[in-house]
Kinemage of the C-alpha trace (Angstrom):
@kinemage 1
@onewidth
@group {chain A} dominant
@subgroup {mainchain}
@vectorlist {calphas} color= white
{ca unk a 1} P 27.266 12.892 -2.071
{ca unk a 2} L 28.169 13.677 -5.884
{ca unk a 3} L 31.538 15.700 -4.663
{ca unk a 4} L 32.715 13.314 -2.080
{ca unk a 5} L 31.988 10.602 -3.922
{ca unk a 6} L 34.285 11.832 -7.134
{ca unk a 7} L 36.711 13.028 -4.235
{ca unk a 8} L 37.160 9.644 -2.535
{ca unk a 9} L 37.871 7.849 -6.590
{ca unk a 10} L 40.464 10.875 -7.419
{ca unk a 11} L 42.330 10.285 -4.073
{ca unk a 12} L 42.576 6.659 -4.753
{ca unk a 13} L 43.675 7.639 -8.176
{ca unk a 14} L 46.252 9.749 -7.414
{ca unk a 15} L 47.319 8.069 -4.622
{ca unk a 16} L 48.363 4.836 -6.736
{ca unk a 17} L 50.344 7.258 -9.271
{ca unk a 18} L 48.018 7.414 -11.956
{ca unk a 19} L 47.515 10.939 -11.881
{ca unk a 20} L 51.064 11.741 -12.300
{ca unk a 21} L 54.252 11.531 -13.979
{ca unk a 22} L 54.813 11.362 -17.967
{ca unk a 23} L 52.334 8.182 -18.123
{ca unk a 24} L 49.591 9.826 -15.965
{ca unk a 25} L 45.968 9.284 -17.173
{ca unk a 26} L 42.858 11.002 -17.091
{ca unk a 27} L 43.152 12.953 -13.537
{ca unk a 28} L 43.241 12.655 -9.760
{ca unk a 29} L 41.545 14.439 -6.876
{ca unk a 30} L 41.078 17.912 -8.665
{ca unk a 31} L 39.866 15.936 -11.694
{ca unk a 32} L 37.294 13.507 -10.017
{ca unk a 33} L 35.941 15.752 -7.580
{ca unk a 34} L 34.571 18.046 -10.489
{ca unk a 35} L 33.430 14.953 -12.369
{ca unk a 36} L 31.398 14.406 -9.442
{ca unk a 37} L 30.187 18.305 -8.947
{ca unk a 38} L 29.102 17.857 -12.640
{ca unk a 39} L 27.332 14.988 -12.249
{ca unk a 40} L 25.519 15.794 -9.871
{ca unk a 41} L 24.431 19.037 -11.112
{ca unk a 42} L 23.042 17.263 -14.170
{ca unk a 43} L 21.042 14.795 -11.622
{ca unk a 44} L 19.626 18.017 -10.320
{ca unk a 45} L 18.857 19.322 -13.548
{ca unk a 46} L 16.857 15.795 -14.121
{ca unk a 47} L 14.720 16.387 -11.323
{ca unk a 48} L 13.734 19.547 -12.449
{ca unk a 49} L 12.931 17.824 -15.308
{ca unk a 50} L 15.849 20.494 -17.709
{ca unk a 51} L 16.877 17.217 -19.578
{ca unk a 52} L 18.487 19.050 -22.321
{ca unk a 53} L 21.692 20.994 -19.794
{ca unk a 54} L 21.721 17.704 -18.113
{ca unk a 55} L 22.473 15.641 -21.173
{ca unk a 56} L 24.928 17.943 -22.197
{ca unk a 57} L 26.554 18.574 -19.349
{ca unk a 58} L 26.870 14.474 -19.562
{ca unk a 59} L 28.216 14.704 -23.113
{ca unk a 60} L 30.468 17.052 -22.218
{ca unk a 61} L 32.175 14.947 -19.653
{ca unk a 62} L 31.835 12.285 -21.788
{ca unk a 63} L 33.476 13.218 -24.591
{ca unk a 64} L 36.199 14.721 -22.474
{ca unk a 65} L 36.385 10.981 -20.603
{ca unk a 66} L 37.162 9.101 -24.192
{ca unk a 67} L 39.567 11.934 -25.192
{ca unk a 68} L 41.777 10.689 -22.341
{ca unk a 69} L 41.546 7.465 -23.259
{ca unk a 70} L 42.373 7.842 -26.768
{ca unk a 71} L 45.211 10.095 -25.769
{ca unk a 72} L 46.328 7.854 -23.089
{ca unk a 73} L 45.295 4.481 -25.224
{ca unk a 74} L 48.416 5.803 -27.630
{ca unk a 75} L 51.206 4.350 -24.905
{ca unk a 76} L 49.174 1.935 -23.163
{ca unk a 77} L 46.120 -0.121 -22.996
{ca unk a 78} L 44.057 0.005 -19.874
{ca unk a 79} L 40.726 2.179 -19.361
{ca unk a 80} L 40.460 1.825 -15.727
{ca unk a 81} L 40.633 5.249 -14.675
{ca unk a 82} L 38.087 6.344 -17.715
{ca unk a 83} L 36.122 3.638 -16.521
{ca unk a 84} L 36.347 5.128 -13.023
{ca unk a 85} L 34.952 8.167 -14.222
{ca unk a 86} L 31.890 7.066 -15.906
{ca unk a 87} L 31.072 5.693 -12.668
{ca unk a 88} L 32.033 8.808 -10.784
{ca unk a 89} L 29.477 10.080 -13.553
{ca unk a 90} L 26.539 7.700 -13.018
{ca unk a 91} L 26.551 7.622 -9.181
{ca unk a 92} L 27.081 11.657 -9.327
{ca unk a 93} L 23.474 11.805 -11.496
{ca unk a 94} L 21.907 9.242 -8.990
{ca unk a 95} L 22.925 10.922 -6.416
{ca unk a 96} L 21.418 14.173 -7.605
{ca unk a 97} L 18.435 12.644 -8.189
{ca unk a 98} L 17.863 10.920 -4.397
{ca unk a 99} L 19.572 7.819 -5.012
{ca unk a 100} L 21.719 8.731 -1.855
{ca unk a 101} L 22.514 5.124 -0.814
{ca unk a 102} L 22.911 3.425 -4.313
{ca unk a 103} L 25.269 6.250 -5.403
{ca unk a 104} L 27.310 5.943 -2.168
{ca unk a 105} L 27.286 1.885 -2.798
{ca unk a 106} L 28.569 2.226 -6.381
{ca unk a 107} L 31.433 4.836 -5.503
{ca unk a 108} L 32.977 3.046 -2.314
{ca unk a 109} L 32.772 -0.401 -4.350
{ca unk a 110} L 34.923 1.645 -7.109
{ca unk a 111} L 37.195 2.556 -4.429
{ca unk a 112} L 37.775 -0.359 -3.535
{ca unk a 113} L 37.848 -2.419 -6.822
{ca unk a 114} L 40.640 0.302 -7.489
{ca unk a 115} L 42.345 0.162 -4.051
{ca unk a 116} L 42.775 -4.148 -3.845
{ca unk a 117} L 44.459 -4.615 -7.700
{ca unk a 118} L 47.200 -6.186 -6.231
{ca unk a 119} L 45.456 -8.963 -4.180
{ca unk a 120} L 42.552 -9.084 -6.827
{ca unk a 121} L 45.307 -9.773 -9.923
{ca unk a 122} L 47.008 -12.299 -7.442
{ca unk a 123} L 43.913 -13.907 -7.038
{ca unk a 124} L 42.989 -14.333 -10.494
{ca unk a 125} L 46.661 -15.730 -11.058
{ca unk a 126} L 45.875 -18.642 -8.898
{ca unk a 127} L 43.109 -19.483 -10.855
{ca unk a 128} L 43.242 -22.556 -12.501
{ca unk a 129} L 41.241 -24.655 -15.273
{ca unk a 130} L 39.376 -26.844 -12.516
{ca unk a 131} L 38.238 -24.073 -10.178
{ca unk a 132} L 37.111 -21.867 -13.317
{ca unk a 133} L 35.351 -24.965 -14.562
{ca unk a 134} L 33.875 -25.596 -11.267
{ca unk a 135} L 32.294 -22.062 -10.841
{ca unk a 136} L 31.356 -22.191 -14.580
{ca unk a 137} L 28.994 -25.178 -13.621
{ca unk a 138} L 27.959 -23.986 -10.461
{ca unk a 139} L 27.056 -20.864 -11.823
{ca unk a 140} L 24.347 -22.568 -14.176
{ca unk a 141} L 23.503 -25.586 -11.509
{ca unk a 142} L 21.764 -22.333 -9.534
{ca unk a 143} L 20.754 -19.721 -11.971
{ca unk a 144} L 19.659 -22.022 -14.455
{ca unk a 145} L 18.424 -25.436 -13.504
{ca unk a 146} L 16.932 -24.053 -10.292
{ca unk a 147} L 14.543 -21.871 -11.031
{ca unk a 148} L 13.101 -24.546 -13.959
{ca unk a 149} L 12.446 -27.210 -11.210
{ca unk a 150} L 8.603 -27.232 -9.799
{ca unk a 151} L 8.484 -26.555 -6.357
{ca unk a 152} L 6.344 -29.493 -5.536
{ca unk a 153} L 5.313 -31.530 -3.713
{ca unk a 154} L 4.975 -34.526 -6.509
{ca unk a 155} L 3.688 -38.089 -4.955
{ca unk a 156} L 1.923 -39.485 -2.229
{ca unk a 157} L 3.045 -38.506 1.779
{ca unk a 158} L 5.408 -35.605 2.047
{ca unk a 159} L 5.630 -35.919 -1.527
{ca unk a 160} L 9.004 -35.443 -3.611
{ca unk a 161} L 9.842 -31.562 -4.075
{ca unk a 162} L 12.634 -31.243 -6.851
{ca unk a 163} L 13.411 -27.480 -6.319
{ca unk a 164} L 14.239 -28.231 -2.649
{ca unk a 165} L 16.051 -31.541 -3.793
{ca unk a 166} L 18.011 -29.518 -5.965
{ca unk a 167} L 18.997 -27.395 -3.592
{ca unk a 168} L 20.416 -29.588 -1.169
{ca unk a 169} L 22.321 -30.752 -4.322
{ca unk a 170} L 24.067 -27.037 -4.127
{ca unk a 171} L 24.700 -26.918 -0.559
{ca unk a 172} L 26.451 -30.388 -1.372
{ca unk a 173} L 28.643 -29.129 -4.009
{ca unk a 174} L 28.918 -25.622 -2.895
{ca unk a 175} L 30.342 -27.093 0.438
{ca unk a 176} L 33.035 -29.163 -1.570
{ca unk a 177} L 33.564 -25.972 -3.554
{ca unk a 178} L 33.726 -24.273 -0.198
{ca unk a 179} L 36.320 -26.797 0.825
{ca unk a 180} L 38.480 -26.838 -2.547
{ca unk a 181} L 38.874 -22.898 -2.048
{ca unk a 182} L 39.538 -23.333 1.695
{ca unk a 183} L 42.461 -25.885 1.200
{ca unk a 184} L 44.329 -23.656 -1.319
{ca unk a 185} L 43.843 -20.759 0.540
{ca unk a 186} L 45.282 -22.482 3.649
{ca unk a 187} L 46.948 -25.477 2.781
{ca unk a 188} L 45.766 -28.108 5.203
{ca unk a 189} L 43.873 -25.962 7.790
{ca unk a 190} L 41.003 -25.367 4.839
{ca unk a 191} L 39.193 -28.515 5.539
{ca unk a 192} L 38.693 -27.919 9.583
{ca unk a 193} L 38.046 -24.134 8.632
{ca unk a 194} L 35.335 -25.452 5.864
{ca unk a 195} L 34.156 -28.266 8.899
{ca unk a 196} L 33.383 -25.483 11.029
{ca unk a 197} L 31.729 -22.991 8.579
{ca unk a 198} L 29.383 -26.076 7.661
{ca unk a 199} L 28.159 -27.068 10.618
{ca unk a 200} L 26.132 -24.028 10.780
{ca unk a 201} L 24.265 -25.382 7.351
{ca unk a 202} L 24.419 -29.007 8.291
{ca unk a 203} L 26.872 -31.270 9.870
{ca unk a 204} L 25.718 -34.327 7.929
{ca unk a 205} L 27.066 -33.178 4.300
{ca unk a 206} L 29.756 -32.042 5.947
{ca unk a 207} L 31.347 -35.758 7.458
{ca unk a 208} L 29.906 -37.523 4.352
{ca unk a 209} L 31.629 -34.711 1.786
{ca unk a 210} L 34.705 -35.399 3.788
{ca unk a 211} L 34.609 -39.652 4.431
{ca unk a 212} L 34.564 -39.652 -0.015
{ca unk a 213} L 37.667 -37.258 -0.187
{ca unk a 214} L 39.423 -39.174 2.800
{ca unk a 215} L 39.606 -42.643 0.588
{ca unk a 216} L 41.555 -39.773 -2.472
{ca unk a 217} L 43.108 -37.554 -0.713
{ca unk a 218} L 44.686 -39.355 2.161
{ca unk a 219} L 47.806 -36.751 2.913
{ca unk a 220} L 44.718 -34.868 4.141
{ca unk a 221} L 42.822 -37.515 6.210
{ca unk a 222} L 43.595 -35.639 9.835
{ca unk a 223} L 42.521 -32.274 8.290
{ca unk a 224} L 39.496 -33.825 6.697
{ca unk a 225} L 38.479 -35.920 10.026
{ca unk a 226} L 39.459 -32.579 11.958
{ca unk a 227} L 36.528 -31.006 9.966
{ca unk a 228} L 34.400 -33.342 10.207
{ca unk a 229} L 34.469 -33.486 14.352
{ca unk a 230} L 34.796 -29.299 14.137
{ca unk a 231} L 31.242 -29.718 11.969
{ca unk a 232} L 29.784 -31.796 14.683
{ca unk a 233} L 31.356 -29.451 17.500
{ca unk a 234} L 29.325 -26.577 16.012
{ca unk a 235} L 26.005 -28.635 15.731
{ca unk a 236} L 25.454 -27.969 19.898
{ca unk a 237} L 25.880 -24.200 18.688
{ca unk a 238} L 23.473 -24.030 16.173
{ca unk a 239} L 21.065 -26.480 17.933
{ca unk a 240} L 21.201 -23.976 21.725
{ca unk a 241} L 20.530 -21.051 19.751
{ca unk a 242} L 17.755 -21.966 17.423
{ca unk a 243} L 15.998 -23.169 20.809
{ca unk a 244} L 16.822 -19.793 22.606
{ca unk a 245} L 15.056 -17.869 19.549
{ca unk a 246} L 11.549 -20.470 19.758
{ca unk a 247} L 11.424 -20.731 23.618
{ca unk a 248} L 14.199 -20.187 26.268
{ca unk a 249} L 12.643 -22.042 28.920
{ca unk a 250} L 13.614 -25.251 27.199
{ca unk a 251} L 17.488 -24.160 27.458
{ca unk a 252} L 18.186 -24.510 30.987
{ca unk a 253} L 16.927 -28.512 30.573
{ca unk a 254} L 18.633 -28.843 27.610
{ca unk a 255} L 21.839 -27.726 28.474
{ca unk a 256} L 21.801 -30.259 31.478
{ca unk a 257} L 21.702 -33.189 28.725
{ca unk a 258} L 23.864 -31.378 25.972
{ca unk a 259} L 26.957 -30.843 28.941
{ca unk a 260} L 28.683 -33.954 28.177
{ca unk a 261} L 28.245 -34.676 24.614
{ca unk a 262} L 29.064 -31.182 24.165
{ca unk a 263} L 31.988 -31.577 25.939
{ca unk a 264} L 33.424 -34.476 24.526
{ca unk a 265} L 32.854 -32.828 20.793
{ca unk a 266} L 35.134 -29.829 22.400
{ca unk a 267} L 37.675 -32.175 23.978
{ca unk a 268} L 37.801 -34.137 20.111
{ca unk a 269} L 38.068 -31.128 18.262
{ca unk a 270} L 41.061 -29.698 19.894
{ca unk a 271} L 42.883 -33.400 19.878
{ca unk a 272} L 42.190 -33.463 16.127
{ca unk a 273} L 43.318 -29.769 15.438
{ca unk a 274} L 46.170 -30.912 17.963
{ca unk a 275} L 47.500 -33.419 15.401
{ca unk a 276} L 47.330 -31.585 12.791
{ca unk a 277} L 49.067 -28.738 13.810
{ca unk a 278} L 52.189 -31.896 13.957
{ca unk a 279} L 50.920 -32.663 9.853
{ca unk a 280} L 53.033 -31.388 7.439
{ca unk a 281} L 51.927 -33.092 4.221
{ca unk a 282} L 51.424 -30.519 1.404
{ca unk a 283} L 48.206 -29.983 -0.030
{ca unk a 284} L 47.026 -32.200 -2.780
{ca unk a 285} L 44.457 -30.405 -5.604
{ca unk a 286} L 40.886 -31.733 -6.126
{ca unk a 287} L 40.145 -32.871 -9.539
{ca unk a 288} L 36.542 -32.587 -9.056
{ca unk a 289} L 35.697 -29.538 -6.488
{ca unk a 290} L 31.981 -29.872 -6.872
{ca unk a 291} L 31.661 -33.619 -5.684
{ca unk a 292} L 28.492 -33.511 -8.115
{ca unk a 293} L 27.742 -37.415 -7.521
{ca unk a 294} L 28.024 -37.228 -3.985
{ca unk a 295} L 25.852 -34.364 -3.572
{ca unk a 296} L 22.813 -36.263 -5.531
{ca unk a 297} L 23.507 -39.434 -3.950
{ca unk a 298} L 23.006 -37.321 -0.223
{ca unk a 299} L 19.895 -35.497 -1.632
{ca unk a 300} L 18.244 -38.935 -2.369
{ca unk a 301} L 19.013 -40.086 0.630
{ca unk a 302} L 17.605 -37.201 2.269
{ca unk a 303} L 14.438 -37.787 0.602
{ca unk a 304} L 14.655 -41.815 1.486
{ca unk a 305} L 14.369 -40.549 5.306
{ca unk a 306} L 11.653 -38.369 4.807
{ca unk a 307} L 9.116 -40.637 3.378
{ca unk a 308} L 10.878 -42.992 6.268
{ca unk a 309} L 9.973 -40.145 8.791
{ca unk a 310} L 6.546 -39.501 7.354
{ca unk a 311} L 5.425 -42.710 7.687
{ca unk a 312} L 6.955 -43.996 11.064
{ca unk a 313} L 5.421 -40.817 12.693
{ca unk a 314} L 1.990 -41.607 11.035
{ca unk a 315} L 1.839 -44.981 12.681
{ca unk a 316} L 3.253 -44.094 15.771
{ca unk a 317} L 1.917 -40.629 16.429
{ca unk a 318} L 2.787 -38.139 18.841
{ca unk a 319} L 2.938 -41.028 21.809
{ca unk a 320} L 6.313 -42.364 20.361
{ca unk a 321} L 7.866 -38.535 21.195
{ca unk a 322} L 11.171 -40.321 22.142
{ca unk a 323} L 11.138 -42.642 19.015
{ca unk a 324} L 10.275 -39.614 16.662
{ca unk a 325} L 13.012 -37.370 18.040
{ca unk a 326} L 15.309 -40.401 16.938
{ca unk a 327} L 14.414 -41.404 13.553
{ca unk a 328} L 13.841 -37.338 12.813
{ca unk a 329} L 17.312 -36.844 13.964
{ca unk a 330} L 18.766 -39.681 11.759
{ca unk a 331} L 17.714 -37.273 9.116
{ca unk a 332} L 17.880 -33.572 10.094
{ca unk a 333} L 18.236 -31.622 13.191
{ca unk a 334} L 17.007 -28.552 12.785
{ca unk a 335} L 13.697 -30.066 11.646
{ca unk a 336} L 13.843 -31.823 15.375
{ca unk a 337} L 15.061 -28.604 17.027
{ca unk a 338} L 12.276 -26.470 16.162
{ca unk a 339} L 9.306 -29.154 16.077
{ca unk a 340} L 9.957 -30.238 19.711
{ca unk a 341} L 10.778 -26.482 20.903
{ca unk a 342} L 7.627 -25.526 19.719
{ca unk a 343} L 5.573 -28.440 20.832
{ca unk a 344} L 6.131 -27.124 24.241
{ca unk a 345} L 3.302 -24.299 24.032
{ca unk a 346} L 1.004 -26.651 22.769
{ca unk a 347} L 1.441 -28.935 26.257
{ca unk a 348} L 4.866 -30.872 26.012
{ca unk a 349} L 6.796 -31.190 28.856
{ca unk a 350} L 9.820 -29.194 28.546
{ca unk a 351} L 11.790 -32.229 29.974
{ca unk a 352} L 10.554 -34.652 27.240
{ca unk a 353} L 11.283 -31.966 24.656
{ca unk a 354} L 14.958 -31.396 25.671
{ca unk a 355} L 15.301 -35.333 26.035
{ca unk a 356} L 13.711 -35.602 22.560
{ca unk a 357} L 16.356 -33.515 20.975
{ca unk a 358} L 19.154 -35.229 22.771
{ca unk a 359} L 18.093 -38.542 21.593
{ca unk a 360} L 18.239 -37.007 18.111
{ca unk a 361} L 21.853 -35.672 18.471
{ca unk a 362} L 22.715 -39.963 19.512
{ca unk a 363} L 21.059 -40.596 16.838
{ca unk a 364} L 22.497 -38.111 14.410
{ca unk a 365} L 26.145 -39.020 15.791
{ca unk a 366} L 25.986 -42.577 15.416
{ca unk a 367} L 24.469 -42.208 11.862
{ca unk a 368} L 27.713 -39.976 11.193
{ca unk a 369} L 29.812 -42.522 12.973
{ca unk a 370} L 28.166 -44.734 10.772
{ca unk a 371} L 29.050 -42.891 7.501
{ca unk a 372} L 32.708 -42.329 8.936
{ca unk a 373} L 33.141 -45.918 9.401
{ca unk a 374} L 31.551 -47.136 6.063
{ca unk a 375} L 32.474 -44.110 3.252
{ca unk a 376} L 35.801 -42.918 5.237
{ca unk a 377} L 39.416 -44.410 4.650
{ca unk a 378} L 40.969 -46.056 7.487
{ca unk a 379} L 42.493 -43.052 9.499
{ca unk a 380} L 39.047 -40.899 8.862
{ca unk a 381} L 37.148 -43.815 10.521
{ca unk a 382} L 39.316 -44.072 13.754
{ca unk a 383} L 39.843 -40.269 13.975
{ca unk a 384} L 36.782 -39.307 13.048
{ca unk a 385} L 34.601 -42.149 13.519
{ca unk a 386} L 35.926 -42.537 17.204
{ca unk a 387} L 34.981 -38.916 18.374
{ca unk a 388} L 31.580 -38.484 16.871
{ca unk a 389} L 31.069 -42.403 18.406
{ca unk a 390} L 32.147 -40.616 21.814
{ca unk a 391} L 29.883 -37.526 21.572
{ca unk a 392} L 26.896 -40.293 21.118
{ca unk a 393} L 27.760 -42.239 24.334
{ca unk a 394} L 28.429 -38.523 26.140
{ca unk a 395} L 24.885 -37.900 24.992
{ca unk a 396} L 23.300 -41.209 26.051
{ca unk a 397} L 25.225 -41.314 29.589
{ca unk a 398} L 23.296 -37.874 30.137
{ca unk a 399} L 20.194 -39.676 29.235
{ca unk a 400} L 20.574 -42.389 31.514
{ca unk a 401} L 22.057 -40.547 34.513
């Protein structure tokens, strides 16, 4: 593992020229490959516990390593090959010492660090203040607010759990982040490519993330309201195979109330991606790619309908199944999925299940027709507003017929 893994680093290394010619640095394939026989020779050595040839075998290449780069420092400045072979070094002594798959992880990651420079400096070229900015806060929104947050829960009924409020708060942002990335990377097919990639997390965030940036960015409104019906689209997805996983039997009833909504979400999506494949507006940037407000003002309303949930089921109890499956959908689906799936072991009919979680999906369409028509600019609410409106009257024609 120690030789091919020095191997594979001096090909790449000699393959991009930096072995040769009258700038050449430290070595290629010759070079490398030893590195990596000596390396792991001194990880054997380890394990038979002869520390004192292993270090110096170590030292040896070392000190050889920063004579190259002191040499080779004289014309120009970059240590990436020297670099290269410290790592060849490191994984070469893991591997020696049984570290087979974290030495083989750290040498084909240097390969390929070494292998994409061109796309990785072209990507750090497009980098601008906002989306370092962005990351910067991101970065300590997760690492360091969220693990200081209790887990909860704090209050009376289901209680108020800030770590899992918080994180909603990051899905929020990290989905407007998503999007931000998305549109730059694609001009104005990012926002249906983001639309689609959140409804597996949650439709919801998705339409309401994209009714705010409608009203700023409206060049963008049939992308955005593309998204927002692709997010919906991929809801029926996510719903038929979480119920698959708890208990197939409820599938084949399910699918006879999901065929029309279902339907009319696929028939929307490809109108919307229709028109905008005619859209030629340029992309605009987004001067705030977390959406920070939005994302707290969704996680309090998340935890509005909970307490709204909690309460309406506690007065109602399990007789209201119907009336449960449509406040708990107002809120969150998957919660609805999985409670009703599983409430047929316990002596549900699999019939009121599957109608249960239909209701839900009305409900949850005409709350997102809702936010469409309230948060989103004027073309977002007919474009988007109008298909989600459709998938809820697909859904409750299946109900009635």
């Amino acid at each position: 593992m120690a030789i091919l893994g020095g191997a594979a680093v001096g090909v790449e290394r000699q393959r991009s020229g930096h072995a040769t010619g009258p700038e050449a640095r430290f070595g290629g394939v010759r070079t490398f490959t030893l590195l990596g026989t000596l390396s792991g020779i001194a990880g054997l050595l380890i394990e038979l516990e002869l520390m004192i040839p292993a270090a110096l075998l170590i030292a040896g290449a070392l000190a050889l390593t920063v004579a190259a780069y002191v040499r080779a420092s004289r014309q120009d400045i970059d240590a990436t090959t020297e670099v290269a072979a410290l790592v060849v070094l490191g994984a070469g002594v893991l591997a020696g010492i049984g570290e087979l798959r974290l030495a083989a992880a750290l040498t084909t990651m240097t390969v390929l660090l070494l292998a994409e420079k061109p796309r990785l400096h072209k990507f750090v070229a497009r980098l601008d203040e906002p989306t370092m900015l962005a990351a910067a806060r991101f970065a300590v929104m997760s690492v360091v607010v969220l693990p200081l947050l209790p887990e909860g829960p704090i209050g009376p009924g289901p209680g108020i759990r800030p770590r899992e409020l918080w994180m909603l708060v990051l899905l929020f942002s990290g989905l407007s982040f998503v999007g931000f990335i998305a549109q730059r990377a694609a001009g104005a097919a990012g926002y249906p490519l983001t639309g689609l990639l959140g409804g597996l997390v949650s439709s919801t965030s998705v339409t309401l993330t994209f009714a705010r940036l409608s009203k700023s960015h409206k060049p963008q409104v049939t992308a955005l309201a593309a998204g927002a019906v692709g997010a919906s689209t991929v809801m029926f997805v996510r719903i038929a195979i979480a119920v698959a996983a708890i208990d197939a039997s409820v599938l084949p009833a399910l699918a006879r109330y999901l065929a029309a909504p279902f339907s009319a979400a696929v028939v929307a999506m490809l109108l919307a991606w229709r028109s905008l494949r005619d859209t030629h507006t340029p992309p605009q940037s987004l001067k705030n790619p977390l959406q920070f407000r939005g994302a707290i003002e969704m996680a309090g309303l998340f935890q509005i309908a909970l307490f709204v949930v909690f309460y309406a089921r506690r007065e109602v109890g399990d007789r209201g199944l119907m009336l449960s499956g449509f406040v708990l959908g107002l809120t969150d689906m998957d919660a609805l999925t999985l409670s009703m799936t599983r409430s047929v072991a316990t002596g549900t009919a699999i019939d009121a299940a599957a109608r249960a979680i239909t209701i839900g999906i009305v409900a949850n369409s005409l709350m997102k027709a809702g936010i469409a028509v309230v948060i989103g600019s004027a073309g977002f609410k007919w474009r988007a507003g109008g298909a989600l409106l459709a998938m809820a009257a697909a859904g409750a024609g299946a109900l009635v017929l």
